[in-house]
Steps between C-alpha positions, in 0.01 A plus 500: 500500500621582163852551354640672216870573370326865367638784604169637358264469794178671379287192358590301867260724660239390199479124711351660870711286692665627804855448447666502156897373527757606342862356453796447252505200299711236655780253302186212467249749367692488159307166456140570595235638201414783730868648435543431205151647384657800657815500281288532180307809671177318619342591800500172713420473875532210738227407747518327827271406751484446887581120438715360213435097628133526599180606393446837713144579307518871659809595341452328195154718454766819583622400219266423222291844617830704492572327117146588424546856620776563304364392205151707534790774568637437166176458330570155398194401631178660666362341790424661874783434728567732828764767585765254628716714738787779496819296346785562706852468297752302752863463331740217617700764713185583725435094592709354831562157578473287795684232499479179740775496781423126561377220353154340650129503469317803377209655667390830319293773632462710202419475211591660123303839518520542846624843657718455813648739768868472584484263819190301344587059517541366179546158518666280778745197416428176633782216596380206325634285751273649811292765360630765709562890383849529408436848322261751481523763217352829555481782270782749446316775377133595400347339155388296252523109443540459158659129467456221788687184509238229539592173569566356841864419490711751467894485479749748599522809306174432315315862406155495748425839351538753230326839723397840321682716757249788591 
């Protein structure tokens, strides 16, 4: 995934990733160099992987290939890299939230990328205590994982998901 403040949107297709977001700047983003590049009119972007706390070697090869692309793009540098794929421009408005209506154990059944039907499991919750089901969440509508919570304990409230409605 990659982020921008732009509204500008025509180089984000230059990276071949699938999704591109989009969203305003928030109170904190005052303080990061990505922001603040932006202020003084250079082009900055932000990019994020599958996993933020361990090595996840496929997405982490997304992302050097889709820097690479970009920069063959640009002509900073020649080198053979493939197509990469269609970029498709989500803005904050289009992303829903599922949020955790118990605390308990986590057991996921998707995972970021995946496409889902309305009605399709998502993850159970687990009592800690006895390891029983205490809920099951199930799709509202058709889409598109784009964040998953991944740890195992999970409180109330917590966001599971952030879904690409479709």
């Amino acid at each position: 995934m990659m982020e921008t403040g732009f509204t500008d949107h025509n180089e984000m297709t230059d990276f071949g990733l699938p999704y591109a977001f989009v969203r305003t700047p928030r109170p904190y983003d005052t303080t990061t160099l990505n922001y603040n590049w932006q202020i003084w009119e250079t082009k900055a972007f932000s990019f994020y992987t599958n996993e933020t706390e361990f090595v996840d070697e496929a997405s982490a090869n997304l992302a050097v290939e889709s820097i690479l692309r970009f920069m063959v793009n640009k002509g900073i540098i020649k080198a053979e890299v493939n197509d990469g794929c269609m970029t498709e421009i989500i803005s904050e408005d289009r992303l829903k939230q599922i949020h955790s209506p118990v605390a308990g154990i986590l057991k996921n059944y998707v995972k970021t990328g995946d496409a889902f039907n309305k009605g399709d499991l998502l993850c159970e919750l687990l009592d800690p205590l006895e390891g029983n089901v205490i809920k099951r969440i199930e799709a509202p509508y058709d889409g598109i994982v784009f964040f998953r919570y991944n740890r195992p304990l999970v409180f109330e409230k917590t966001v599971l998901y952030k879904m690409i409605r479709v």
